[in-house]
N, C-alpha and C positions, 0 to 999 in steps of 0.2 A: 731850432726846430729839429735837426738833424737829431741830436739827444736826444729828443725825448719821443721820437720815433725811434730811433733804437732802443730806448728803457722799453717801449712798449713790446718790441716787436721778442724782446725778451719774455715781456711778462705775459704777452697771447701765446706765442709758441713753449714756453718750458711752466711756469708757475699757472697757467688756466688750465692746463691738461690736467695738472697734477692736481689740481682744486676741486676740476668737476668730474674728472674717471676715475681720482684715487681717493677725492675727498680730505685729503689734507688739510684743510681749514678745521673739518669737523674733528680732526685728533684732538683728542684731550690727556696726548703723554705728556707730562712736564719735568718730570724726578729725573734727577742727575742728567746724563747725555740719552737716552729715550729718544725725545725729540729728534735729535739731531742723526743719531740710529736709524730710526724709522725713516726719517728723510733720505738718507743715501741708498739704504732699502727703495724705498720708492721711486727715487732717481733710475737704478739698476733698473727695477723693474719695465719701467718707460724704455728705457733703453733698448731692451733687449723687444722687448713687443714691437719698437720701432726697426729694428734691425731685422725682424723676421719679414720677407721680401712678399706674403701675400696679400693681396688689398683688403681692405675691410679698414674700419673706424677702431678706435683702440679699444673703447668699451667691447666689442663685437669681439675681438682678439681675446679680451681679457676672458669673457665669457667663451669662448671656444675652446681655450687655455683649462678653463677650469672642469671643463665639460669632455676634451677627451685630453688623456693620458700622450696619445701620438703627438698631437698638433703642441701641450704645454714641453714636451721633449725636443721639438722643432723651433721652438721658442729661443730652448735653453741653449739648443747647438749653436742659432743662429750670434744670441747674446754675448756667451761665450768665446764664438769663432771670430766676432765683434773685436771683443777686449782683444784678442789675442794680437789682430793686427794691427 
């Protein structure tokens, strides 16, 4: 029982986000490594939206991201400053 509450608690928290904000199911890259590209693209991306400290839902972020220039830079620092440590 314990596995497969952990399998899940993997696949609600990292692979549904990525399903339903990023749409990954619906890629249709498959040529050479594409796929697997885009995927760690889109890993980062979570990442760093999740690393940036203001509330909001991550679609909300994404769209605020895309919407002003300040807030996707605030993104990038937080992402970044992320990895760094």
């Amino acid at each position: 029982a314990e596995a497969v509450r952990a399998h899940w608690a993997v696949e609600n928290s990292l692979h549904w986000v990525l399903d339903v904000c990023m749409a990954e199911d619906a890629c249709q890259i498959y040529q050479d490594h594409g796929a697997e590209n885009w995927a760690m693209l889109r890993q980062a991306a979570l990442n760093m939206l999740r690393s940036e400290p203001s509330k909001g839902s991550i679609p909300a972020k994404q769209k605020r991201a895309w919407m002003k220039t300040a807030y996707l830079e605030a993104v990038l620092h937080a992402g970044f400053s992320d990895m760094a440590n």
